[in-house]
C-alpha positions in Angstrom: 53.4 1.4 -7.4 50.6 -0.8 -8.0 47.0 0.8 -8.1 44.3 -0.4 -6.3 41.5 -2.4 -8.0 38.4 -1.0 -7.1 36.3 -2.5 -4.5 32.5 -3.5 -4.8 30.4 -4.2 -1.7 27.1 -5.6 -1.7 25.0 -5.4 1.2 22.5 -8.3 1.8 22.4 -11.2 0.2 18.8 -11.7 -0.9 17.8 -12.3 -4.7 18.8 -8.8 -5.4 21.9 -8.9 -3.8 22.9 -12.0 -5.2 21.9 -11.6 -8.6 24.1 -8.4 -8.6 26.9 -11.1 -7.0 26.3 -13.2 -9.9 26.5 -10.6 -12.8 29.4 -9.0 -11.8 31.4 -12.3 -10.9 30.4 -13.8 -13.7 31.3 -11.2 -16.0 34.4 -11.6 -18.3 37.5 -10.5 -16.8 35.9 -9.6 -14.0 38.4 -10.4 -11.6 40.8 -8.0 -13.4 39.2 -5.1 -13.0 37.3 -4.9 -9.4 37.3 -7.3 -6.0 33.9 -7.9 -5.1 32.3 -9.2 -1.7 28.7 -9.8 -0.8 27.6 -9.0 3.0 25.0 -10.2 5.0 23.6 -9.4 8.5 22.1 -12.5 8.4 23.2 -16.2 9.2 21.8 -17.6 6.0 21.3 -16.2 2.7 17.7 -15.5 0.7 16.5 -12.9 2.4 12.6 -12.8 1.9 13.1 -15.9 0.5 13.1 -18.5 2.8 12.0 -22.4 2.1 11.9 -24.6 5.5 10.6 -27.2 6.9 7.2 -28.4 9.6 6.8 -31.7 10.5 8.1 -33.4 7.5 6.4 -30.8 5.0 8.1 -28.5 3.0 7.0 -25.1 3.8 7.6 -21.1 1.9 8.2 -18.7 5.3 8.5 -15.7 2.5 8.2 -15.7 -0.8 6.0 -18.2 -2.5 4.4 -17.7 -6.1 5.9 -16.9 -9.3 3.7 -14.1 -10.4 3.3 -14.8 -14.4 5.3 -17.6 -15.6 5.7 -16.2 -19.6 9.0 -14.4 -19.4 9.6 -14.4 -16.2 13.3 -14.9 -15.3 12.2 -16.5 -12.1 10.6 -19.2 -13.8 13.4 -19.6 -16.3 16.0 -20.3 -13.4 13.4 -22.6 -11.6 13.3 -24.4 -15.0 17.2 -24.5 -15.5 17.8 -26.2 -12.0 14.5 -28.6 -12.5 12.9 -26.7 -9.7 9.5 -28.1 -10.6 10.6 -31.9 -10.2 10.2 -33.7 -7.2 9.0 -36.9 -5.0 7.3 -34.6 -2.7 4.0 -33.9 -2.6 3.5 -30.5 -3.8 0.8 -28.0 -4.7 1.5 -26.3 -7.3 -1.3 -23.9 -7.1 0.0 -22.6 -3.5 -3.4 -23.4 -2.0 -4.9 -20.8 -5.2 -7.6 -23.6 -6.1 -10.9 -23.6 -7.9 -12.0 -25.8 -5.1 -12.6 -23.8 -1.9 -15.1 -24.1 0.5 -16.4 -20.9 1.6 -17.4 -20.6 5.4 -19.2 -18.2 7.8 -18.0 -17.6 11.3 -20.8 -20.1 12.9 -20.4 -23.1 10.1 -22.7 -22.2 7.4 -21.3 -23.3 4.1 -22.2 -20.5 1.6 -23.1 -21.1 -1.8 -20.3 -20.8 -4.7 -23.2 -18.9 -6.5 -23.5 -16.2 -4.1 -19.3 -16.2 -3.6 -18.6 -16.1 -7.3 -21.1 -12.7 -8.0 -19.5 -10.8 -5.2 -15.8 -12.4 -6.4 -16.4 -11.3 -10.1 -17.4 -7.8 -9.1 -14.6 -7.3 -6.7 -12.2 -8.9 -9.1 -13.8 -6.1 -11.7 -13.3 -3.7 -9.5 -9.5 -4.6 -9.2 -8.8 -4.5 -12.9 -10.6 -1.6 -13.3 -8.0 0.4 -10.7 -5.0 -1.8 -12.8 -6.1 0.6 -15.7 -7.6 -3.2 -17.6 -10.8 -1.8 -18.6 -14.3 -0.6 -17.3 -17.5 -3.1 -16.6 -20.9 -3.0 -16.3 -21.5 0.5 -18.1 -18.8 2.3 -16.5 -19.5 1.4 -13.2 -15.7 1.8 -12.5 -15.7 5.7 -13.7 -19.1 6.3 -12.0 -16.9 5.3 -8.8 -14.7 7.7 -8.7 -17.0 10.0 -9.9 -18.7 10.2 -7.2 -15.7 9.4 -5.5 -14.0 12.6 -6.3 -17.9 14.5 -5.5 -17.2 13.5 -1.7 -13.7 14.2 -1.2 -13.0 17.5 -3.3 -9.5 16.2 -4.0 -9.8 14.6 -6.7 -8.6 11.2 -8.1 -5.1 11.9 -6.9 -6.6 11.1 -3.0 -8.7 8.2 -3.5 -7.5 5.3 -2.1 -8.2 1.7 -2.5 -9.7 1.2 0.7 -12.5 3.9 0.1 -13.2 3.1 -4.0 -13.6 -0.9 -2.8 -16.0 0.6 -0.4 -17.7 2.8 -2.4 -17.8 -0.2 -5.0 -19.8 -2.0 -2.5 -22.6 0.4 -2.7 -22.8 -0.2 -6.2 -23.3 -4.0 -6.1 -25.6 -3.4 -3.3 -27.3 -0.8 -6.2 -27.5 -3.9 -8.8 -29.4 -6.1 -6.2 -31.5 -3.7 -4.2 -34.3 -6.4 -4.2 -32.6 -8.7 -2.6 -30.7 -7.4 0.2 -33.2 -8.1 3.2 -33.7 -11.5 1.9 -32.6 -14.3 4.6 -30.0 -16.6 3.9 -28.9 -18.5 7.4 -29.9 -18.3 10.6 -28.2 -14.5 11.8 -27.2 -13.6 8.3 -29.3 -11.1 5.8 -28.3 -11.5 2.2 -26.9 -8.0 2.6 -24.6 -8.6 5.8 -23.2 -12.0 4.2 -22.2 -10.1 1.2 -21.0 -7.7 2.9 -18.9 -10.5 4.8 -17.6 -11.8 1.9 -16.8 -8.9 0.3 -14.2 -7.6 3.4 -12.6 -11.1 2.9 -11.9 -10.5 -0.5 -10.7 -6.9 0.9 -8.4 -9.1 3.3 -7.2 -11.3 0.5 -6.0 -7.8 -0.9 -4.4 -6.6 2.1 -2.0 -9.9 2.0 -1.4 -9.5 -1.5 -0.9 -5.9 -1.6 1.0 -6.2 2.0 -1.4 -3.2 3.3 -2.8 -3.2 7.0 -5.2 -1.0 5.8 -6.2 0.2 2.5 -7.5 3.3 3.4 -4.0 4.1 2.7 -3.3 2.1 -0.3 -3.3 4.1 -3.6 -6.0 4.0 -5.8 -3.6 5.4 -9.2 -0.7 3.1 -7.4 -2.2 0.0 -8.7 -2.0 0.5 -12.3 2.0 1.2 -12.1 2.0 -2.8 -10.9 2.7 -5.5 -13.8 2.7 -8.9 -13.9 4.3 -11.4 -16.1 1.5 -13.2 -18.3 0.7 -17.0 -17.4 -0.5 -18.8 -14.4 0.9 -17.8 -10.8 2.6 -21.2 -9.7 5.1 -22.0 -6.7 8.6 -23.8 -6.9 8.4 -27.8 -5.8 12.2 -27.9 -4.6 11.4 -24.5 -2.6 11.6 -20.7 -3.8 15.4 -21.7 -1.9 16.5 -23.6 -4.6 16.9 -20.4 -6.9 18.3 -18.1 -4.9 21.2 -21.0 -4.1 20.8 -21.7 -7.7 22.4 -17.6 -7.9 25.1 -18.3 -5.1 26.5 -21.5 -6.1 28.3 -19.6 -9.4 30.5 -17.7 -6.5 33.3 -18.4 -4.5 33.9 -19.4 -1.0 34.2 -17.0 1.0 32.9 -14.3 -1.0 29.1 -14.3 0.7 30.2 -13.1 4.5 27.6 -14.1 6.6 27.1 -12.2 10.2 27.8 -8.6 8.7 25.3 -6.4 9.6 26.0 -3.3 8.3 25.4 0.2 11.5 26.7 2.9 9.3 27.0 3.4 5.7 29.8 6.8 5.6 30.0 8.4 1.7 31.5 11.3 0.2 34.8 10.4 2.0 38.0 12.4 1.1 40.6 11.1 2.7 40.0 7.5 3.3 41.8 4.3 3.3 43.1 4.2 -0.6 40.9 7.5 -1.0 38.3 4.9 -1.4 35.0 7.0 -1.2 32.6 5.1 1.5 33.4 3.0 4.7 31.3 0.6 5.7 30.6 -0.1 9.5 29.5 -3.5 11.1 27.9 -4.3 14.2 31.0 -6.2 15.7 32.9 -2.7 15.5 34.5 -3.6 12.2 35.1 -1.7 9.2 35.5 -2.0 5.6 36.1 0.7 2.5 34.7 0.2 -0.7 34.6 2.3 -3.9 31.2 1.4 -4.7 28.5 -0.2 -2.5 25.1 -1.6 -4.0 22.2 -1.4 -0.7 19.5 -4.2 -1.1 18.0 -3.9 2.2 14.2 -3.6 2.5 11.8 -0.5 2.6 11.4 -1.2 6.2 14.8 -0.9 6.9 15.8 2.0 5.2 12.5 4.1 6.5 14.0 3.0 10.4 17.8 3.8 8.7 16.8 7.4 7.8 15.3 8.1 11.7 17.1 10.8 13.4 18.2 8.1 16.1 19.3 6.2 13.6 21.3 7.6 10.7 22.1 5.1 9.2 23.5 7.0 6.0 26.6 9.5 6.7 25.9 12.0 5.2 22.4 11.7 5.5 20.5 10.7 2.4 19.9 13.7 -0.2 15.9 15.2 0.0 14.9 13.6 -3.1 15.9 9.9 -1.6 14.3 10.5 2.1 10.8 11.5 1.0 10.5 8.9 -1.4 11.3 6.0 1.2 8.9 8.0 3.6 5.8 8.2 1.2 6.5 4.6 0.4 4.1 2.0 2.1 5.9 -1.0 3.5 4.0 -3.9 5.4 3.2 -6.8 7.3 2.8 -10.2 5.3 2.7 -13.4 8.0 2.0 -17.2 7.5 1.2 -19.2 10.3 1.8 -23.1 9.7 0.1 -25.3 12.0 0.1 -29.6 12.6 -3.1 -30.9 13.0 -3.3 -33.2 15.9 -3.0 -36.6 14.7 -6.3 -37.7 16.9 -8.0 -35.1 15.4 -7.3 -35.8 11.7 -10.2 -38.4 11.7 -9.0 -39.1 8.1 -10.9 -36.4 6.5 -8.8 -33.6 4.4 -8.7 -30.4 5.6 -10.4 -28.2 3.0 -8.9 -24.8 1.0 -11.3 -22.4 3.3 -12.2 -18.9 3.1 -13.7 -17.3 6.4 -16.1 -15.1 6.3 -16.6 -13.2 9.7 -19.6 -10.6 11.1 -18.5 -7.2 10.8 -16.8 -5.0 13.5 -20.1 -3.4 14.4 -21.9 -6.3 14.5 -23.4 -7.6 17.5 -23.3 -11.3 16.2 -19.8 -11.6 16.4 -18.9 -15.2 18.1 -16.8 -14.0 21.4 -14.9 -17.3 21.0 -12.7 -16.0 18.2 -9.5 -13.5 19.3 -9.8 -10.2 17.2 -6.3 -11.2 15.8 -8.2 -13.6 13.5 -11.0 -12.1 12.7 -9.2 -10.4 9.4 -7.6 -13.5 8.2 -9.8 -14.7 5.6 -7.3 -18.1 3.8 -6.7 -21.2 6.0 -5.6 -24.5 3.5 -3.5 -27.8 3.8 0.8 -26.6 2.0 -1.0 -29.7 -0.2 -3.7 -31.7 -0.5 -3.7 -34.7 1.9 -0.9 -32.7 4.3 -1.7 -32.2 7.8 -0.2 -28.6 7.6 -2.1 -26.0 7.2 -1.3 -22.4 6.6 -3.2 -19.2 8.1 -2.4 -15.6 6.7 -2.1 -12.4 8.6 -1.3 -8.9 7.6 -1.5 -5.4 9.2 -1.6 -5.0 13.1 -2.9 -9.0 13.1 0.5 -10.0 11.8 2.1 -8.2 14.1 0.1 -9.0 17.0 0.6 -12.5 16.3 4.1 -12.3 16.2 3.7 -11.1 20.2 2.0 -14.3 20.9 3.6 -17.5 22.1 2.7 -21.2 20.8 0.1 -21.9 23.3 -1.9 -18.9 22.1 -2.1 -19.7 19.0 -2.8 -22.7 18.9 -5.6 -22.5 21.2 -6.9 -19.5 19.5 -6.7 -20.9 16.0 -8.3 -24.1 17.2 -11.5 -22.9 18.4 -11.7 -20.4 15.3 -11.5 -23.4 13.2 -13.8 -25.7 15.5 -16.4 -22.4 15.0 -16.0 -22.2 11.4 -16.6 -26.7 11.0 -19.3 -26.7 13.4 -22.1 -27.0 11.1 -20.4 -28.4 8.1 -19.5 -32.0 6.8 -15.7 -31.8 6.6 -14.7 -32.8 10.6 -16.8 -35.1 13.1 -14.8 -33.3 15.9 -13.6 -29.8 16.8 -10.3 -28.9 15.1 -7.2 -29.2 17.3 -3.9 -28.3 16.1 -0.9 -29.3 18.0 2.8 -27.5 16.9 2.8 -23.9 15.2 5.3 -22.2 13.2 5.3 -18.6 12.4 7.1 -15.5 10.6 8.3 -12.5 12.4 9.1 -10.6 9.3 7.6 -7.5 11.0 9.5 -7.6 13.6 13.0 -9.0 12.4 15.5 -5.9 12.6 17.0 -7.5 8.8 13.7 -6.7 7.3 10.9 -4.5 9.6 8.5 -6.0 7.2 7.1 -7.9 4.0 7.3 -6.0 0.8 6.1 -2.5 -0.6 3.0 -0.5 -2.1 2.3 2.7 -3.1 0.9 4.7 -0.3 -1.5 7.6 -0.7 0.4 10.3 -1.1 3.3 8.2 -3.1 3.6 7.4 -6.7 5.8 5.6 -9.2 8.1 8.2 -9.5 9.0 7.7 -5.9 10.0 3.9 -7.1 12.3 6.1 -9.6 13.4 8.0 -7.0 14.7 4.9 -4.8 16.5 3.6 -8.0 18.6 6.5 -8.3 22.7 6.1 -7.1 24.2 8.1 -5.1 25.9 11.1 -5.2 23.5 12.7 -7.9 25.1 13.6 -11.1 26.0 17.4 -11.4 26.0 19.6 -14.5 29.4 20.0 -15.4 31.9 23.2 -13.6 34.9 23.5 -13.9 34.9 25.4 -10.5 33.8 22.6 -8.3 35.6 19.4 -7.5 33.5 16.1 -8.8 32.9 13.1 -6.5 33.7 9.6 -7.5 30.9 8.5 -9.4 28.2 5.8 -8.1 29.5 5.4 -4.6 26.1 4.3 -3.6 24.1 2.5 -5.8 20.3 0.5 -4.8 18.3 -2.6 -5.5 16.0 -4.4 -4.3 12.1 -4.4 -5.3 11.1 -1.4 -3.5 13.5 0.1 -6.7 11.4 -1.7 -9.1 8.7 0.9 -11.0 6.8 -1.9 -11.9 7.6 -4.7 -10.5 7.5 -3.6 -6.5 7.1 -6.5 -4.1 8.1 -9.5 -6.2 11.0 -11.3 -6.2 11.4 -11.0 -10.1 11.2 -7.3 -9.4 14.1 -7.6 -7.1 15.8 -9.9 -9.7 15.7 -7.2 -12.4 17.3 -4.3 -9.8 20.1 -6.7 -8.9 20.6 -6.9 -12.8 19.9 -3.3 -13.4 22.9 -1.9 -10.7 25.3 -4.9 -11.9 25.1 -3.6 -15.3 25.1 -0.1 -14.3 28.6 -0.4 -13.2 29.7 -2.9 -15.2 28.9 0.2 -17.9 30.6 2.1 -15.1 34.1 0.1 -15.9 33.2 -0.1 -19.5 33.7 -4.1 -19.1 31.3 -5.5 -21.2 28.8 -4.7 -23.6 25.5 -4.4 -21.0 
């Protein structure tokens, strides 16, 4: 009798899912030794990666930098497949341009002067929480200091949300003199840089993909790297690579449509004694000897519910409170057309919003509260007549509730507030199509990307790259399981790479060549 290859199932095919596809396909003698599928609940592949078009334009509905371009194997496969040539236009920057025009809610243009010293401090401020040195004579350590005075729980509590405030003070400190001084009509030197500072906070709450950083880690930031070099986007589309990783396999390999219910492991007596079962919404089933999980954060936190269970048998302790400490949130673009009448053949400028506070009585009742912490509105390119909003948190999500009309009304008289007073438009801003992500609210993904909560560390990014079942001491009493029956990837499994798609990259590579050891293929 013929034995049974051993069969490898990969579930979701986003970069980390298909760079494990790739790996193990591609892998000499592959064939020989294991059948391999890729399935995804989805009807296209990517995952958080998703390049579309709006009106004509090109547009990133997920991911859309390279984060350091030096060593980055991201960039590397961009290069291979000419990612960064094209007839299109293209900004290369991803709207991340020196030259932004800074904004206040009733169309004062502030000075770059004034932007750049609270921008410099607040930029301080994040290096100093990235472990990248102290500034100003410590000002960094005399934050959490004091930091640590107030709370009595020492740095281990702090989050980012309350050492950015506290930061705050201290700039406030360094230019005591100053703060009653009048700047516009409404606006005190103190409250405007106190405006701009929370949208530099909001600018961290899209990158971090926090809705609030109160609950952001403080000692979480310095386990985040980046590859050196400038932060640059993909002309062909983020798209191009993750097709770039598919078109090496075989039809039919990817199954589209296969969303996965139940995940069953440990089994004993199973079709071919194969160890885990695999069942799809359509009522289908499939066995496998070893299955790699890419899904998101989100998903796995909903997967681990008691109304869900997802996992059979439930996930081990270790594995549970790790994806519960985790932070996981809610990153949204919203791409809008500008009306052709209202164009008036003047670009649209790279703008930064600056808003009155919550408390403030001088808030402008015009703008809806769900835009009032979005802080980036710019053209996809210069010249383009899309423009692209960001939303995070409770905002993102609302705006996912909201239908076309909405949005485009309430967008337009935000940005007609914001041009009032300025020289770029004659006219109030009307927009006139919309296009928006529901990543919060898509049941494939439940959300943008991860962060280390307060209360969560590295070691529970460890903790999520561990397979499944846990290696055991050796008894001769007890009967072993078959090894790396569950195996995961994805960048909520990256230490130090979390929420990037070359984080995600690297997992996909790390589980491939983690049973590719397994079969004692290759030299990994």
């Amino acid at each position: 009798m013929v034995s049974q290859k051993p069969k490898v199932v990969i579930i979701g095919a986003g970069i980390a899912g298909l760079t494990a596809g790739k790996k193990l396909y591609t892998t000499q003698n592959s064939n020989e030794l294991f059948e391999l599928c890729v399935v995804e609940g989805g009807n296209r592949i990517g995952g958080r990666i998703f390049t579309t078009e709006f009106c004509g334009d090109r547009v990133e509905m997920g991911a859309t930098w390279i984060h350091g371009i030096e060593g980055n194997p991201i960039y590397k496969i961009a290069q291979e497949i000419n990612g960064f040539e094209t007839d299109e236009p293209w900004d290369s920057m991803g709207g991340k341009v020196d030259k932004k025009v800074t904004i206040t809610e009733d169309g004062h243009e502030v000075h770059s002067s004034l932007v750049n010293s609270v921008s410099n401090f607040f930029s301080n401020l994040l290096e100093f929480s990235s472990d990248e040195g102290d500034f100003d004579g410590g000002v960094g350590r005399k934050i959490v200091e004091s930091l640590n005075l107030e709370e009595n729980g020492g740095v281990d509590k702090i989050s980012m949300g309350s050492y950015l405030r506290k930061g705050l003070e201290f700039y406030w400190g360094l230019k005591k003199d100053q703060e009653n001084v009048g700047i516009f009509e409404n606006w005190s030197r103190k409250a405007l840089e106190e405006g701009i500072f929370a949208m530099f906070e909001n600018i961290h709450r899209h990158y971090s993909s926090t809705g609030d950083l109160g609950t952001l880690d403080f000692n979480g930031e310095s386990e985040f790297c980046n590859f050196p070099g400038d932060e640059i986007t993909i002309a062909k589309g983020y798209s191009s690579v993750v097709e770039s990783l598919a078109s090496v396999l075989p039809s039919g390999l990817i199954q589209l449509g296969r969303k996965v219910s139940k995940i069953e492991w440990q089994l004993e007596n199973s079709d071919g004694n194969k160890p885990v079962k695999l069942h799809f919404s359509d009522g289908s089933v499939m066995y496998a000897d070893h299955v790699i999980v890419t899904v998101s954060l989100g998903v796995l936190k909903q997967g681990i519910r008691e109304d869900s269970s997802l996992f059979s048998p439930p996930l081990p302790k270790f594995k549970t409170e790790a994806i519960s400490r985790l932070g996981f949130g809610v990153v949204d673009k919203v791409f809008l057309q500008l009306s052709p009448t209202h164009h008036d053949g003047i670009n649209f400028p790279n703008m930064m919003m600056v808003f009155h506070q919550p408390g403030s009585k001088l808030k402008n009742p015009k703008i809806p509260l769900w835009i009032r912490r979005t802080t980036l509105t710019h053209p996809v390119y210069p010249e383009s007549r899309v423009v692209v909003s960001w939303f995070a948190g409770e905002e993102a999500m609302k705006v996912e509730t909201l239908d076309d009309e909405e949005i485009i009304e309430g967008v337009s008289t935000t940005m007609s507030q914001f041009i009032a007073n300025t020289k770029h438009f004659k006219n109030s801003i009307k927009f006139s199509k919309v296009l928006k992500c529901k990543w919060g609210t898509d049941p494939l993904f439940l959300g943008s990307y991860t962060h280390i909560a307060v209360g969560s560390s590295g070691d529970d990014l460890d903790a999520m790259a561990e397979p499944l079942p846990e290696e055991i001491s050796d008894d001769k009493n007890s009967k072993k399981s078959p090894r790396l029956q569950v195996l995961f990837a994805g960048e909520a499994t990256s230490r130090n790479y979390y929420s990037t798609t070359h984080g995600a990259y690297l997992t996909g590579l790390r589980e491939a060549n983690r049973l590719l050891e397994h079969f004692q293929c290759v030299d990994v």
